[in-house]
Residue frames as qw, qx, qy, qz and C-alpha x, y, z in Angstrom:
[[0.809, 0.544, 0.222, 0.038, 101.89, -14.14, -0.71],
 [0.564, -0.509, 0.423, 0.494, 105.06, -14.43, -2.25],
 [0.779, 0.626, -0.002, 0.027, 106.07, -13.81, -5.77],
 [0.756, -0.257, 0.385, 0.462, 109.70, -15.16, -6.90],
 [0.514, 0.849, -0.043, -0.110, 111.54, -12.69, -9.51],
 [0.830, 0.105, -0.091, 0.540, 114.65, -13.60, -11.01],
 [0.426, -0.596, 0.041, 0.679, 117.72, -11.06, -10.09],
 [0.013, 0.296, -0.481, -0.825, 118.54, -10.41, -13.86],
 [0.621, 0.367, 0.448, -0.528, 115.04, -9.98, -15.51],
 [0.487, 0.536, -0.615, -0.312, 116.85, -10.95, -19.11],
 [0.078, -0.368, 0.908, -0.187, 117.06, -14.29, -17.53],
 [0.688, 0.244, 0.537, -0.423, 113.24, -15.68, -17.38],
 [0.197, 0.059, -0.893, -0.399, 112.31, -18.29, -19.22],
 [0.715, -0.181, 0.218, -0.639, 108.94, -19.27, -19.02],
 [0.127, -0.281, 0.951, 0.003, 108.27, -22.89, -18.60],
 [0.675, 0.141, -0.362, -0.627, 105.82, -24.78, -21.05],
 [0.883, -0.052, -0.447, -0.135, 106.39, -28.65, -20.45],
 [0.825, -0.079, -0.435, 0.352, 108.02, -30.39, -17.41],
 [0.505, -0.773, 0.102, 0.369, 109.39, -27.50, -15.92],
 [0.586, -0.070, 0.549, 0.592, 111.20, -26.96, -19.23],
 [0.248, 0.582, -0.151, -0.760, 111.19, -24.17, -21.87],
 [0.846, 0.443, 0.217, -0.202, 109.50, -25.12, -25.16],
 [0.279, 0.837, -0.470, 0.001, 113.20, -24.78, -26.46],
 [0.247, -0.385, 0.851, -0.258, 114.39, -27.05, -24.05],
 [0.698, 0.209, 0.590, -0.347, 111.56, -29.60, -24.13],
 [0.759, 0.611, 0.052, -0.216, 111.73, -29.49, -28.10],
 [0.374, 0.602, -0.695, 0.123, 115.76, -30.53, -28.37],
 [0.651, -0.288, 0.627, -0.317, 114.65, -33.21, -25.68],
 [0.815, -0.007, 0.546, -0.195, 112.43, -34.66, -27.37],
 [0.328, 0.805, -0.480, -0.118, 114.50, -34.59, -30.72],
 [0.119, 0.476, -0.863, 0.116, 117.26, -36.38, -28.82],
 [0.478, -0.010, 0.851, -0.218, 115.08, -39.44, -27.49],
 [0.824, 0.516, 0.026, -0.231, 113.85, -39.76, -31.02],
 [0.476, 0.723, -0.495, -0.078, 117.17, -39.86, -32.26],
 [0.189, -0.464, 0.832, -0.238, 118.30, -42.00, -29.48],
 [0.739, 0.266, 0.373, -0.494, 115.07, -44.48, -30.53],
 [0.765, 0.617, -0.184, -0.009, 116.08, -44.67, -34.16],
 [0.255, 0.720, -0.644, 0.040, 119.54, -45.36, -33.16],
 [0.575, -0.151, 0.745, -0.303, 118.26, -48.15, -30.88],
 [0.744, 0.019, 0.662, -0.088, 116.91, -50.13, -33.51],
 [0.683, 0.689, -0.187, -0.152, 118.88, -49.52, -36.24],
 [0.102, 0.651, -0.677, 0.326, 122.07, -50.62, -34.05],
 [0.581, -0.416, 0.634, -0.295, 120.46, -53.31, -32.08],
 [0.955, 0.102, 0.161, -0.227, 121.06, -56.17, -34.20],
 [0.555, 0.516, -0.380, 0.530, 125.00, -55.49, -34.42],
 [0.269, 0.440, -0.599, 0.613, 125.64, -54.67, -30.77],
 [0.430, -0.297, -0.825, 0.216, 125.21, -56.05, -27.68],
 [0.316, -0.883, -0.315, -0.148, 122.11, -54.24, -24.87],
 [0.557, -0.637, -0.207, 0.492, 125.03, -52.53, -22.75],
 [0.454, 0.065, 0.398, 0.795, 126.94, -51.16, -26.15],
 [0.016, -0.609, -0.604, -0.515, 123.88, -49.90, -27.18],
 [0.284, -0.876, -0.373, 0.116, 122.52, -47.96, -24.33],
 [0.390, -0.641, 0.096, 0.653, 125.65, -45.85, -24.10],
 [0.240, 0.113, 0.500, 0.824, 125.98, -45.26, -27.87],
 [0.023, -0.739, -0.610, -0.283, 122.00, -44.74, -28.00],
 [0.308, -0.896, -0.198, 0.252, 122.87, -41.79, -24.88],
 [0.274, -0.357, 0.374, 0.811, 126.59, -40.13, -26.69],
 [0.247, 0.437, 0.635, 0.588, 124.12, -40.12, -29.67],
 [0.096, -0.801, -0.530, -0.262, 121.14, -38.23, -28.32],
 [0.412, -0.601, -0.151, 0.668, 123.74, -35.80, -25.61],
 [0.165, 0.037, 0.192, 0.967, 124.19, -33.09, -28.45],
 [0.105, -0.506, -0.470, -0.716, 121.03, -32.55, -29.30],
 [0.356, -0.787, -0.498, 0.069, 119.48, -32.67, -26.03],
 [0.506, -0.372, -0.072, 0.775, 122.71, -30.34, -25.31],
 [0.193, 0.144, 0.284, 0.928, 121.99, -27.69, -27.74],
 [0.179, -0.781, -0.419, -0.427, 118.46, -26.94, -26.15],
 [0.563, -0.806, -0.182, 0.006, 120.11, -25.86, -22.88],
 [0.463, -0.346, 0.040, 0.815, 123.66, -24.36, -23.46],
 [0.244, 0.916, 0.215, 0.236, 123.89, -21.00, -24.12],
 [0.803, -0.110, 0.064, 0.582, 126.94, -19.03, -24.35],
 [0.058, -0.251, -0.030, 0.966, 127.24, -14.93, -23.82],
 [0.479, 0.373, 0.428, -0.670, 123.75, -15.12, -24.39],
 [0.510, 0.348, -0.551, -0.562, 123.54, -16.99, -27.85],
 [0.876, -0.156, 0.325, -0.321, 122.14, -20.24, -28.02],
 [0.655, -0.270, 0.616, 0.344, 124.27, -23.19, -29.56],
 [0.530, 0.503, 0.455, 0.509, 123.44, -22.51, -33.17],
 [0.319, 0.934, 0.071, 0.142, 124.12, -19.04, -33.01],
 [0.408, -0.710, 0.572, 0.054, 127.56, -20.02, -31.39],
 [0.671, -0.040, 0.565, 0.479, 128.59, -22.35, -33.76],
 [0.476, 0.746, 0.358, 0.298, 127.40, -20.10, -36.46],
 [0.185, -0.934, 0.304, -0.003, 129.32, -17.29, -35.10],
 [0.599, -0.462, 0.566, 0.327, 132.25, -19.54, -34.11],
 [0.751, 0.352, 0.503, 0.243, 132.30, -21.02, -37.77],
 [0.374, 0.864, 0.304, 0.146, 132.34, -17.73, -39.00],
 [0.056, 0.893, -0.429, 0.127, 135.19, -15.84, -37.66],
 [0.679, -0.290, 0.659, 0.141, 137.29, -19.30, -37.75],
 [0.554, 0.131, 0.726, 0.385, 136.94, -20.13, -41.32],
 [0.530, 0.704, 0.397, 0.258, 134.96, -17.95, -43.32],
 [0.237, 0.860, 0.000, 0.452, 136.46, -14.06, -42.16],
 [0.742, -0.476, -0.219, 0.418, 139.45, -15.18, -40.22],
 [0.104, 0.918, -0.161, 0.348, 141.85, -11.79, -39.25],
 [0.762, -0.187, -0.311, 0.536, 145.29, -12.17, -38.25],
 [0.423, -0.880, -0.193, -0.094, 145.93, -10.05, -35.46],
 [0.632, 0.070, -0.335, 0.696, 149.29, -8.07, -35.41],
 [0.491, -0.778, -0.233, 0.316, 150.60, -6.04, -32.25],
 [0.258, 0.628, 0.062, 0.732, 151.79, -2.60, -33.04],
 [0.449, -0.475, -0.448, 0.610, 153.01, -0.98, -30.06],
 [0.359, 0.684, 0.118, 0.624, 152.63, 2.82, -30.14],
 [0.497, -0.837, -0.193, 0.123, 152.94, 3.72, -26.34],
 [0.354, 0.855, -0.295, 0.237, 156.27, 6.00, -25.62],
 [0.652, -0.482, 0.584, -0.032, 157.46, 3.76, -22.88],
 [0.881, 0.006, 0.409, 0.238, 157.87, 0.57, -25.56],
 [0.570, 0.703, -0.147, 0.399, 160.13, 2.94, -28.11],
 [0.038, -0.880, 0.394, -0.261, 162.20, 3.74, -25.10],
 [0.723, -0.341, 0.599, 0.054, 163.07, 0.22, -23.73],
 [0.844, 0.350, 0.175, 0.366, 163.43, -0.94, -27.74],
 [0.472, 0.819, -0.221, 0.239, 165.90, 1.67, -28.15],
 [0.569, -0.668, 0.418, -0.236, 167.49, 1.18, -24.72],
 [0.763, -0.212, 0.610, 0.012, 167.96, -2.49, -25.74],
 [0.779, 0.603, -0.172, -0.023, 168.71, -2.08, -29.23],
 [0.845, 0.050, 0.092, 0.525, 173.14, -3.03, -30.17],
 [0.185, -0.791, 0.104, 0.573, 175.49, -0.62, -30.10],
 [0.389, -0.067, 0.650, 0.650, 176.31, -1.16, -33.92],
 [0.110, 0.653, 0.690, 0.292, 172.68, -0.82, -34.51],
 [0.195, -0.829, -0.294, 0.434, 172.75, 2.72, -32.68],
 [0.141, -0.682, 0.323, 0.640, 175.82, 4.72, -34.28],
 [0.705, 0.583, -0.155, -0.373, 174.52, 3.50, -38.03],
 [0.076, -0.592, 0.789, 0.145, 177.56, 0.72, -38.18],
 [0.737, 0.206, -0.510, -0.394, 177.18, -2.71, -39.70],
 [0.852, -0.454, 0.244, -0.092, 176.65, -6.14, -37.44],
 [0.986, 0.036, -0.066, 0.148, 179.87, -6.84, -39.10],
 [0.139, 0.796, -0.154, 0.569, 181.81, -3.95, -37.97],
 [0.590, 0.063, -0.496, 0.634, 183.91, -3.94, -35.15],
 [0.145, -0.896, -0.294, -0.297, 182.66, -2.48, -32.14],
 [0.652, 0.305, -0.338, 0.606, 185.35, -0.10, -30.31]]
């Protein structure tokens, strides 16, 4: 008798329908509703080939958002995250050396006008 354990035990999912988490299985079916209602609200403006591909770019997010996950957040807590430090509490991000190696190459490379207190329009001699 065998029993199958994942490597990382944070990783199980149990499976409820199909071989699919109830997570998964519930953004399915979502998207083949949505992809339904777009069929026949759309099929009397575009032709059966137009349709099938719009009816499947329609329903790809949603089915997408039951089955990405991203550093362990699912898609709405990654866009809610992303949204958030993008727009609502963005922080610009300034570099401030303080190491004693980068004050010795800026001084190294500073002008010699800029060294002996002299002006950049001074004459160096």
């Amino acid at each position: 008798m065998e029993i199958k354990i994942n490597r990382e035990i944070r990783n199980y999912t149990e499976s409820m329908f199909f071989g699919l988490s109830m997570r998964q299985f519930f953004f399915s079916v979502i998207g083949v509703g949505f992809a339904v209602l777009m069929y026949f609200m759309l099929r009397p403006y575009l032709g059966t080939e137009t349709l099938s591909w719009m009816c499947m770019l329609g329903a790809a997010p949603f089915v997408a958002m039951g089955f990405i996950t991203y550093n362990g957040m699912t898609a709405e807590q990654f866009a809610r995250t992303w949204i958030r430090s993008k727009f609502i509490e963005p922080q610009k991000v300034k570099f401030e050396c303080d190491t004693f190696y980068h004050e010795a190459i800026q001084k190294q490379n500073t002008p010699k006008f800029m060294k002996k207190g002299r002006k950049p329009n001074d004459e160096i001699a």
